[in-house]
C-alpha positions in Angstrom: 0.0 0.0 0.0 1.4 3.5 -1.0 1.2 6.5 1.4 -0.4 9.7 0.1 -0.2 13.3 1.6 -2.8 15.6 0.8 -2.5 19.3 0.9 -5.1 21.7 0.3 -6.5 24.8 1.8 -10.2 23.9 1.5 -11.2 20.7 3.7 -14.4 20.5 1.7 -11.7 19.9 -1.3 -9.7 17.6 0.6 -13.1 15.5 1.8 -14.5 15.7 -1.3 -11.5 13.9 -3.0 -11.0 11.4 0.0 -14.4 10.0 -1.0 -14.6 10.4 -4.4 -12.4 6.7 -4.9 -12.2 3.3 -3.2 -8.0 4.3 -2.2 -7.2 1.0 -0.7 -8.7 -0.6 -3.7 -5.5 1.6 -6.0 -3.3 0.3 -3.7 -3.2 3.6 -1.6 -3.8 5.4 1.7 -4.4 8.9 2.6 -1.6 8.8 5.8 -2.0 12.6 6.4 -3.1 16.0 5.3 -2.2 19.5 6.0 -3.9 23.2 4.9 -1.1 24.7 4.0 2.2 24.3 3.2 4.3 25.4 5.6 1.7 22.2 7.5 2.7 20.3 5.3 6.7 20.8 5.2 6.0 19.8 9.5 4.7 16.6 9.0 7.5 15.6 6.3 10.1 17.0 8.9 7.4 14.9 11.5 7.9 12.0 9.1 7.7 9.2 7.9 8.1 10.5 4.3 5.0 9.3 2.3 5.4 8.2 -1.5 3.1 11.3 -3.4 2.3 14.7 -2.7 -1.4 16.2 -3.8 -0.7 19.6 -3.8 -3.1 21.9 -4.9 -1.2 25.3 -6.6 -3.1 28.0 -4.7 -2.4 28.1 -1.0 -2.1 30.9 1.7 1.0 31.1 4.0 3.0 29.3 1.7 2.0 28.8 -2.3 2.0 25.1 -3.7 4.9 26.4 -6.0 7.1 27.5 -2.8 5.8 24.6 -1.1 7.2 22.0 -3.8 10.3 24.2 -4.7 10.7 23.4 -0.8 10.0 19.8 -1.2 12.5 19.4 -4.3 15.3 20.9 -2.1 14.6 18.8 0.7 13.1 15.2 -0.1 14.0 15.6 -4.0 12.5 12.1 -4.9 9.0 12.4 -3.5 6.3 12.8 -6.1 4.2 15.1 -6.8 0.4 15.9 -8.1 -0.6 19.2 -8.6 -4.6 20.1 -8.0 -4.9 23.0 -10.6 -7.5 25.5 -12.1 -7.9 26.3 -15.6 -7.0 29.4 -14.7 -3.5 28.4 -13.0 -1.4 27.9 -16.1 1.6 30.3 -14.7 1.5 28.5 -11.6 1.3 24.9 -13.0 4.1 26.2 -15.8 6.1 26.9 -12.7 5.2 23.5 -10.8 6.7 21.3 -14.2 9.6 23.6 -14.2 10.3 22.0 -10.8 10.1 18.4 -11.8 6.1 17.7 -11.5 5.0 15.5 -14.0 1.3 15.3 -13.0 -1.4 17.2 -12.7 -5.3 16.9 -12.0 -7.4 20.0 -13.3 -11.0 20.8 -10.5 -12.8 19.4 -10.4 -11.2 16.3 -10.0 -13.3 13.7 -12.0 -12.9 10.2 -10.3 -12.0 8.4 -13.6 -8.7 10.4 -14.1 -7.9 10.2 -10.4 -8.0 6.5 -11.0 -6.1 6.7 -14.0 -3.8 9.0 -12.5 -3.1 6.3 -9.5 -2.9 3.2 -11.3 -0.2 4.9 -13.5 1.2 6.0 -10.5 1.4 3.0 -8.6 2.9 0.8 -11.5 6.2 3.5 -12.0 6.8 3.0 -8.1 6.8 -1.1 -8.2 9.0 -0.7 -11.5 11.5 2.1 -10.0 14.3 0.4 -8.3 15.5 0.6 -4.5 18.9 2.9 -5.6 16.9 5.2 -8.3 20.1 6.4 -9.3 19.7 9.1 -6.8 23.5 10.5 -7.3 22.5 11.5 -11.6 19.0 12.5 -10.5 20.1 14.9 -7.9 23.0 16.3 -9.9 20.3 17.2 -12.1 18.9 19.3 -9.3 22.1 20.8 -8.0 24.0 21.5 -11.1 20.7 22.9 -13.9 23.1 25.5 -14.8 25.9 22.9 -15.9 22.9 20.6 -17.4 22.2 23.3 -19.6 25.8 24.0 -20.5 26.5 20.4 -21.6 23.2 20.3 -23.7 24.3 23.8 -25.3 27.9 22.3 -26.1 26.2 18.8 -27.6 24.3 20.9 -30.1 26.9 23.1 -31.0 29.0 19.9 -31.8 26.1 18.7 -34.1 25.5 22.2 -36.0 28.6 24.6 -35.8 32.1 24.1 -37.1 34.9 22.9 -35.3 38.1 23.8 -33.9 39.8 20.6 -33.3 38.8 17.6 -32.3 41.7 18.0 -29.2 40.0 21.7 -28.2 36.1 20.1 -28.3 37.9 16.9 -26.2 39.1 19.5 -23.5 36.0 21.5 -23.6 34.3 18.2 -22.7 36.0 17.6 -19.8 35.7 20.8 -18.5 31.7 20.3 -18.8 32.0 16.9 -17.3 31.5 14.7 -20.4 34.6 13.2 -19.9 33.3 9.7 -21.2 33.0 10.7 -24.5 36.8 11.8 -24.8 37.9 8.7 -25.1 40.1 7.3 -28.0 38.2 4.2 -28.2 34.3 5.9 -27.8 32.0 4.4 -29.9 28.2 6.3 -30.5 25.3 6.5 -31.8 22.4 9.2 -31.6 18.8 8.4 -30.7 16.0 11.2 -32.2 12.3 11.3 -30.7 9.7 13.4 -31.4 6.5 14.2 -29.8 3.5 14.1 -32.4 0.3 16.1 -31.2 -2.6 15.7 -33.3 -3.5 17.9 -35.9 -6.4 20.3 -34.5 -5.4 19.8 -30.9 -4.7 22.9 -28.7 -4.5 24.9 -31.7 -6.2 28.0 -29.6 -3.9 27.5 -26.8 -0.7 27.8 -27.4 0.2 28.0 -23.5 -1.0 24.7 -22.8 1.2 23.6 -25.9 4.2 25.6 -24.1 3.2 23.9 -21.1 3.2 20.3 -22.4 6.1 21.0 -24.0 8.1 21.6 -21.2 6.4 18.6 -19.6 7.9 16.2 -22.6 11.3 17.7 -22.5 11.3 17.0 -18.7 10.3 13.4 -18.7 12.5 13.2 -21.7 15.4 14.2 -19.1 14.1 12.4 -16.3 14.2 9.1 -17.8 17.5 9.7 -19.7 19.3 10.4 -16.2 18.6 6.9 -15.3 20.7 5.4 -17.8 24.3 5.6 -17.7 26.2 6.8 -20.9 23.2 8.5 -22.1 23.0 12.8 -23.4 19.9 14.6 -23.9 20.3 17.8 -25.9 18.0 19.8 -27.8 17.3 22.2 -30.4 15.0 24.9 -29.4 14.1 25.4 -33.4 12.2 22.5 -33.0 10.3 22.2 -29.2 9.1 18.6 -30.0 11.7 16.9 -30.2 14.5 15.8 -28.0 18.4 14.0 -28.7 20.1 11.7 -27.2 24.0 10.5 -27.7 24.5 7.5 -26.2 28.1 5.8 -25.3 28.1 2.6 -27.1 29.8 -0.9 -24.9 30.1 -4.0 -25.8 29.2 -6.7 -24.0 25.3 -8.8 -23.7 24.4 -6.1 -21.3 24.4 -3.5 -23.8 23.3 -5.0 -26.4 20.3 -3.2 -27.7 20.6 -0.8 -25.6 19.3 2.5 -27.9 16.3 0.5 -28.5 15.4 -0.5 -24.7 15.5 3.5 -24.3 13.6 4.1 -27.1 10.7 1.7 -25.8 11.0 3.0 -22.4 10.9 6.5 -23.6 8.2 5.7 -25.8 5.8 4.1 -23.0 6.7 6.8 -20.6 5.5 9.3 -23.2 2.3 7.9 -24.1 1.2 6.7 -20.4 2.2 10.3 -18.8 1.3 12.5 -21.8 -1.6 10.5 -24.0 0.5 10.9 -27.0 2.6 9.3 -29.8 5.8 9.6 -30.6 8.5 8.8 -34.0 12.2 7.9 -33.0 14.9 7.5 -34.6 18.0 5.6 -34.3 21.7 6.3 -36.0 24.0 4.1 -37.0 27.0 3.3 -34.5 30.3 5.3 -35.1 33.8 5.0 -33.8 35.7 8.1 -33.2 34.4 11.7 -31.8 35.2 13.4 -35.8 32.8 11.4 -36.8 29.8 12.7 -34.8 28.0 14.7 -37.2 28.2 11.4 -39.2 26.6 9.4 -36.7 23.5 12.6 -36.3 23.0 12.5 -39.9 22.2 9.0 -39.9 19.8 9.2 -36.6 17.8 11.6 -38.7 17.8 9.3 -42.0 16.5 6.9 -39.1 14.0 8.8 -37.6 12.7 10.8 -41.3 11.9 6.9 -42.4 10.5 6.0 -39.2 6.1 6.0 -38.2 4.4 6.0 -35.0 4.7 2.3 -35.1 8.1 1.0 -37.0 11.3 2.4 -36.3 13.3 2.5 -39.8 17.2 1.0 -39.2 20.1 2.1 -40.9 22.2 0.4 -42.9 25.7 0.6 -40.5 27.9 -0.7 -43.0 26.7 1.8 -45.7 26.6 4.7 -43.6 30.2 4.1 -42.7 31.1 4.3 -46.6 29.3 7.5 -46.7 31.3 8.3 -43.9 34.5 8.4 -45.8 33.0 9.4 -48.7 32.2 13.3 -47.0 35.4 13.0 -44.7 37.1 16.1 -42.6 39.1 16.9 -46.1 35.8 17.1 -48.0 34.0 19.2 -45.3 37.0 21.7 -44.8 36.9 22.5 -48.5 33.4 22.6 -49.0 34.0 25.2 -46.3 36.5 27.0 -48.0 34.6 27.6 -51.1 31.2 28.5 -49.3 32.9 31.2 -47.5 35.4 32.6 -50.4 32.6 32.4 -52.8 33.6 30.1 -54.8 31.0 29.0 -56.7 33.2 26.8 -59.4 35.3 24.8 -56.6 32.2 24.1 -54.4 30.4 22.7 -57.6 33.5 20.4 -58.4 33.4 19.4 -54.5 30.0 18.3 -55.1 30.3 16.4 -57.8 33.2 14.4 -55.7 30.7 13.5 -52.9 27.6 13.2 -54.9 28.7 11.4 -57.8 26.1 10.7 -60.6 25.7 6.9 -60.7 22.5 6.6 -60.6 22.2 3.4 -59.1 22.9 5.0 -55.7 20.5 4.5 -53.7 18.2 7.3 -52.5 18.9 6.4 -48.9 22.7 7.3 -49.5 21.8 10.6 -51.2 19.6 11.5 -48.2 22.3 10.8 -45.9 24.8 13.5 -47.6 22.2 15.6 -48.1 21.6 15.8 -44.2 25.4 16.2 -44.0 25.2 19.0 -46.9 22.3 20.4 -44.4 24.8 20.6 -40.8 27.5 22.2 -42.5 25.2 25.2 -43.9 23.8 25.2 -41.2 27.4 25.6 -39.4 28.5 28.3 -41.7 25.2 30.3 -41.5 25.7 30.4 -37.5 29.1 31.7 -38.6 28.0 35.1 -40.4 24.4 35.6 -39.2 24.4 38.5 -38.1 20.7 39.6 -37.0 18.3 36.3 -36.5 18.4 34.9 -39.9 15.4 33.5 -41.2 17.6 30.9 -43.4 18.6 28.9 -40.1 15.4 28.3 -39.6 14.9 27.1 -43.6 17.7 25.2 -43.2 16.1 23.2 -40.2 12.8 22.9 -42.3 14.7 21.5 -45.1 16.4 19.1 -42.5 13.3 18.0 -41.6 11.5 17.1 -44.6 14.6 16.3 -46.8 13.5 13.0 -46.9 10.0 13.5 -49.5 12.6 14.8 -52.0 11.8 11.5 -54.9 14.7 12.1 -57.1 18.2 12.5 -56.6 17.9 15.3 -59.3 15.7 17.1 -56.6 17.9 16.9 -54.4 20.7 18.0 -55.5 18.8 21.4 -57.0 18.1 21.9 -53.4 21.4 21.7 -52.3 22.4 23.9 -54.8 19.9 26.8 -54.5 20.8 26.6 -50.4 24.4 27.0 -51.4 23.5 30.0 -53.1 21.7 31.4 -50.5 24.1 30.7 -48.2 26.8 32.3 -50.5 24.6 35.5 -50.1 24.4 35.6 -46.8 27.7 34.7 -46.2 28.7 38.2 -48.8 26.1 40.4 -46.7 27.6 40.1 -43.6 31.5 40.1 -45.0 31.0 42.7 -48.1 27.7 45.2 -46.4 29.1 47.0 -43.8 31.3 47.0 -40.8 28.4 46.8 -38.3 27.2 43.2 -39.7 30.3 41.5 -39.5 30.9 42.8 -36.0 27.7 41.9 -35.3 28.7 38.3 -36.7 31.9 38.3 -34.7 30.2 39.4 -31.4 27.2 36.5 -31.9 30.4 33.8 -32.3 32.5 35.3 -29.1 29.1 35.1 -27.0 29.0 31.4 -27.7 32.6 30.3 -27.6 34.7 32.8 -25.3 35.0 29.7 -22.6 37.3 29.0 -25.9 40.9 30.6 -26.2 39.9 33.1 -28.2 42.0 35.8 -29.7 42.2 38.8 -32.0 44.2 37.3 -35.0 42.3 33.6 -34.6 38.9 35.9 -35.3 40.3 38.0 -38.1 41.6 34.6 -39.8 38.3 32.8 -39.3 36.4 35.8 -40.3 38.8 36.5 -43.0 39.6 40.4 -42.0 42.5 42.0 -41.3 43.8 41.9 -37.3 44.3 45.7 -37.0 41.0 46.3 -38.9 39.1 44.5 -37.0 40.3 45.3 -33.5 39.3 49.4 -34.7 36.4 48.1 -35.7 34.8 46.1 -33.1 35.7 49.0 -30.6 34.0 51.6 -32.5 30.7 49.3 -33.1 30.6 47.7 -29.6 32.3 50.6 -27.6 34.6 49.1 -25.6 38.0 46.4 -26.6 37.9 43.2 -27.5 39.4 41.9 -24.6 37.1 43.6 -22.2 34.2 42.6 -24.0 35.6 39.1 -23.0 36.6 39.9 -19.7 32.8 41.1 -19.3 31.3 38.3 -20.7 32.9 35.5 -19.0 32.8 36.9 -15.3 28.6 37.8 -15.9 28.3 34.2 -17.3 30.8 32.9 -13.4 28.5 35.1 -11.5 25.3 33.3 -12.7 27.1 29.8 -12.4 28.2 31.2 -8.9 24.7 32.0 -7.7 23.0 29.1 -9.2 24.7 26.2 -8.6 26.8 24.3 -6.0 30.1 23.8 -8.9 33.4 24.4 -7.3 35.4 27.7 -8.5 38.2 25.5 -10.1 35.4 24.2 -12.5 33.2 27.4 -13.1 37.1 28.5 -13.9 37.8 26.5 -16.7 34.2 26.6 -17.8 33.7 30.5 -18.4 37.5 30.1 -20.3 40.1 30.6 -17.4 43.3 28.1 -17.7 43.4 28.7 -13.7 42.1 29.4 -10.1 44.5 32.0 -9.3 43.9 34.2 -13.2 40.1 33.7 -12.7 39.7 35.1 -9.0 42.0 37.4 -9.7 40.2 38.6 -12.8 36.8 38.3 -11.2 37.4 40.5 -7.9 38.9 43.2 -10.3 35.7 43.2 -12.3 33.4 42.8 -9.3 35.4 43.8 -6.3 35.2 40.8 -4.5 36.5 37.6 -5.2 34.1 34.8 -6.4 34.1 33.1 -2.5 33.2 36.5 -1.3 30.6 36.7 -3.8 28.9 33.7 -3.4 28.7 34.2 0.3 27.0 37.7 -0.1 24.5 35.7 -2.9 23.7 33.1 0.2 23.8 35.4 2.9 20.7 37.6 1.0 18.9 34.2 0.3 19.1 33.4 4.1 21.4 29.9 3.5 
C-alpha cells in the first residue's frame, strides 16, 4: 500500500477527493493531510516520508509552488500531483519547471484520479531501491551545468569545429569526460513528440506547457541510464536528442532501442500521446559525430508512429569516408570565399552521378550538406536569420525529395543562398560582420579566443578588426571578454553548488589564481566572497 499526503486549503476539497475513490482498492492510503504548506513541510520534517504529494497550486501562508520548490530541495524524490484551475497555467508552468509531471485540473473527475493512481502505482513497483539518486540529484544541483552540456552537444552537431583536441578539453571541463575517449563508440537516438492535428491549436500556452512537460520526462528518464546525453534544439520544441556511449558486451546489447521503448511508453502513459524515433547508426571516433547525427535523422525521417526504420551501419560508414574532414574543410573554404566553381567540383566528388545509388545514400549526404550550412550560416548571421530556420525545415523534410535530381537542385539553390548571406555580412558593412563576430564570441569565449584567430576565421584583417569592433561595440575586445565570462561565473556562482576551479575553466580561465583574480577586479570581490553575499541575501 502507498502513502499519500494531501495538501489543500479547502477541507471541503480535501473531503471531497478522499471520497470520491475506493483508495485502498489503487493500492493507496491517505496517511495525512495538511492546509497549508508550511503544515505540510512539519509533517514531512514529522515523518515518515510518504510516497506522493497532492498539492493543490493556490495556498495561503505558503503557495504550492514554494511549497514543492521546498520539497525538491529537501526530499528531491518524492512525487508530486498538482490540483490546478484552468485558470492556474503560470502557476502549473512553474510547478513542471520544478520536476512535476502530474497534474489533475477541479474538479477532479474520479475516472482520471484513478487513471492517474494506477499509473502511478505501477512506476513505483518498477522504480528500483537505488533510483540512481547521485544523476538524478546532480540534475537538481547543477541545472546550470545541465544546460551547459546540452548547449555544447548541439553546437558539436550544428557549428564548425576547432579541433577535435579543443572540443575533447571543452568536454572535460563540462563533465562529459566519457565521451573523450580514444576508443568511444556512439550512436544518436532522435524522438519526437506528435500532437494531433487540431489539438490545442487555440492554446498555445498549454502547448508551451506540455512541452516543457515532454522535455522534462525526456530528461528524467534519460538520467537513469548511464552513458546517455539529452540535448535539444530549441528550433524545434518537440523533439528531443540523445547521444548514447556505445559498450560491448550482452548487457548493452540493444541498448538504444530498450531507451527508445522506455521513452516511448513513458511518453504515451504520462502524456496520452505518440511519438517517432529514430535511431543512427554506430560510429567510432568523436570526428565522426556529425556522421553518426545524420544518420539518426535518416532513421528517424523513415520511421512511423509504429516502426522504427534501421540504418544500414555498414553503408553509412562508406558514406562516412565518402564526405570525410578533407571534403567538409573544403566545401567550407569555397562557401565562404565564394567560390561557386570549386564548391560545384566538391560536389560532384561527394555526390557522384551513378545513378544506381540508392536514395537512402543521397539522403544521408544531403543531411550532411544540411549541418554544415547550417554551421557556416551560424558563422556570419548577423541579426536572427530567417535561413537557419529554412535550413532546419529542409532538415526536416529532406527525406520527401523523390529524385536524386531534386535533391541536389536543393542543395544547390541553399548553397547560393548561403553564399549571399555569407557576402552580406562580409561585403555590407562594418556593423554586420561585428555583429557576426560578437554573436560567435558570446558562444565560444569559454574557448581561447584571440584577435588574430577571429580576423583569420572571419577573413579580415587583425588591426581592422580590432578598430572596428571597438567603435561598433564601444569598448575592446578583450574587455568585452573579460565582461562576458565573469557575468556568465557570476550566474554559475549564484546558481549552482560547482566548485570555482570548474566554473574557472568553464567560463575560459586556464586557472584558479587568473580567474579570481580577474573576477574581484571586475566585481570587487572575489568569487568566495561573492557567493557568500548571494547566500547570505537568500538566508542559506
Amino acid at each position: 500500500m502507498f502513502e499519500i499526503m494531501l495538501v489543500d486549503a479547502e477541507k471541503g476539497e480535501r473531503n471531497s477527493i478522499k471520497t470520491k475513490i475506493d483508495w485502498e482498492s489503487a493500492g493507496f492510503t491517505i496517511v495525512s493531510e495538511a492546509a497549508s504548506g508550511s503544515e505540510a513541510l512539519k509533517l514531512l520534517k514529522r515523518g515518515p516520508l510518504p510516497q506522493v504529494v497532492i498539492s493543490d497550486i493556490r495556498m495561503p501562508l505558503m503557495e504550492g509552488v514554494e511549497f514543492i520548490r521546498t520539497c525538491k530541495q529537501k526530499y528531491p524524490f518524492l512525487r508530486f500531483v498538482v490540483l490546478s484551475g484552468y485558470s492556474d497555467f503560470d502557476y502549473l508552468k512553474a510547478a513542471i519547471q520544478l520536476g512535476v509531471k502530474d497534474y489533475l485540473l477541479k474538479p477532479v473527475a474520479r475516472g482520471e484520479l484513478n487513471e492517474l493512481l494506477g499509473k502511478l502505482g505501477e512506476d513505483i513497483k518498477a522504480e528500483p531501491e537505488h533510483i540512481k539518486a547521485s544523476q538524478l540529484d546532480l540534475l537538481r544541483k547543477n541545472e546550470q551545468l545541465c544546460l551547459l552540456q546540452e548547449n555544447y552537444l548541439l553546437q558539436m552537431v550544428k557549428d564548425e569545429w576547432y579541433s577535435v583536441a579543443v572540443v575533447k578539453k571543452r568536454l572535460q571541463q563540462l563533465q562529459l569526460t566519457p565521451l573523450t575517449a580514444d576508443n568511444l563508440v556512439m550512436q544518436f537516438v532522435a524522438m519526437e513528440m506528435k500532437i494531433p492535428e487540431g489539438r490545442m491549436i487555440d492554446w498555445q500556452e498549454r502547448r508551451d506547457l506540455l512541452n516543457l512537460a515532454y522535455q522534462r520526462l525526456c530528461r528524467e528518464t534519460a538520467a537513469q541510464w548511464k552513458g546517455l546525453y539529452p540535448f535539444r534544439d530549441m528550433s524545434n520544441s518537440s523533439m528531443m536528442y540523445f547521444l548514447l556511449i556505445v559498450k560491448k558486451g550482452a548487457e548493452h546489447h540493444g541498448k538504444a532501442e530498450r531507451f527508445v521503448q522506455e521513452l516511448k511508453r513513458k511518453i504515451s502513459s504520462y502524456l496520452k500521446l505518440e511519438s517517432v524515433a529514430g535511431i543512427g547508426g554506430e560510429m567510432k571516433g568523436l570526428k565522426r559525430l556529425k556522421n553518426a547525427y545524420a544518420s539518426c535523422m535518416l532513421s528517424w525521417s523513415q520511421s512511423t508512429v509504429d516502426k522504427i526504420e534501421s540504418v544500414d551501419q555498414n553503408q553509412v560508414r562508406e558514406l562516412a569516408l565518402v564526405f570525410s574532414p578533407e571534403a567538409e574543410r573544403k566545401l567550407v573554404q569555397a562557401i565562404e570565399n565564394l567560390d561557386r566553381n570549386t564548391f560545384r567540383s566538391q560536389l560532384d566528388v561527394i555526390f557522384t552521378g551513378n545513378r544506381d545509388t540508392p536514395m537512402l545514400a543521397f539522403t544521408f549526404l544531403a543531411l550532411r550538406m544540411l549541418l554544415l550550412f547550417s554551421s557556416i550560416v551560424t558563422k556570419f548571421e548577423w541579426a536572427g536569420s530567417a535561413l537557419q530556420k529554412y535550413l532546419w525545415n529542409c532538415q526536416m523534410t529532406i527525406s520527401d525529395y523523390q529524385s536524386r535530381e531534386g535533391m541536389l537542385g536543393l542543395i544547390e539553390e541553399l548553397a547560393q543562398l548561403v553564399m549571399e548571406e555569407v557576402k552580406t555580412t562580409r561585403f555590407s558593412n562594418g556593423q554586420h560582420i561585428v555583429e557576426a563576430v560578437r554573436q560567435y564570441v558570446e558562444e565560444n569565449f569559454s574557448y581561447e579566443l584571440t584577435l588574430s584567430f577571429l580576423a583569420d576565421r572571419f577573413h579580415l584583417n587583425e588591426t581592422y578588426l580590432s578598430g572596428l569592433f571597438k567603435q561598433h561595440v564601444g569598448i575592446t575586445f578583450s574587455d568585452y571578454v573579460t565582461r562576458l565570462r565573469i557575468t556568465k561565473a557570476e550566474q554559475l556562482l549564484q546558481e549552482s553548488e560547482l566548485k570555482q576551479s570548474d566554473i574557472a575553466m568553464l567560463v575560459g580561465y586556464s586557472s584558479t589564481s587568473y580567474f579570481s583574480t580577474s573576477f574581484k577586479n571586475y566585481c570587487g570581490k572575489s568569487p568566495k566572497e561573492y557567493r557568500e553575499s548571494i547566500l547570505k541575501k537568500q538566508g542559506l
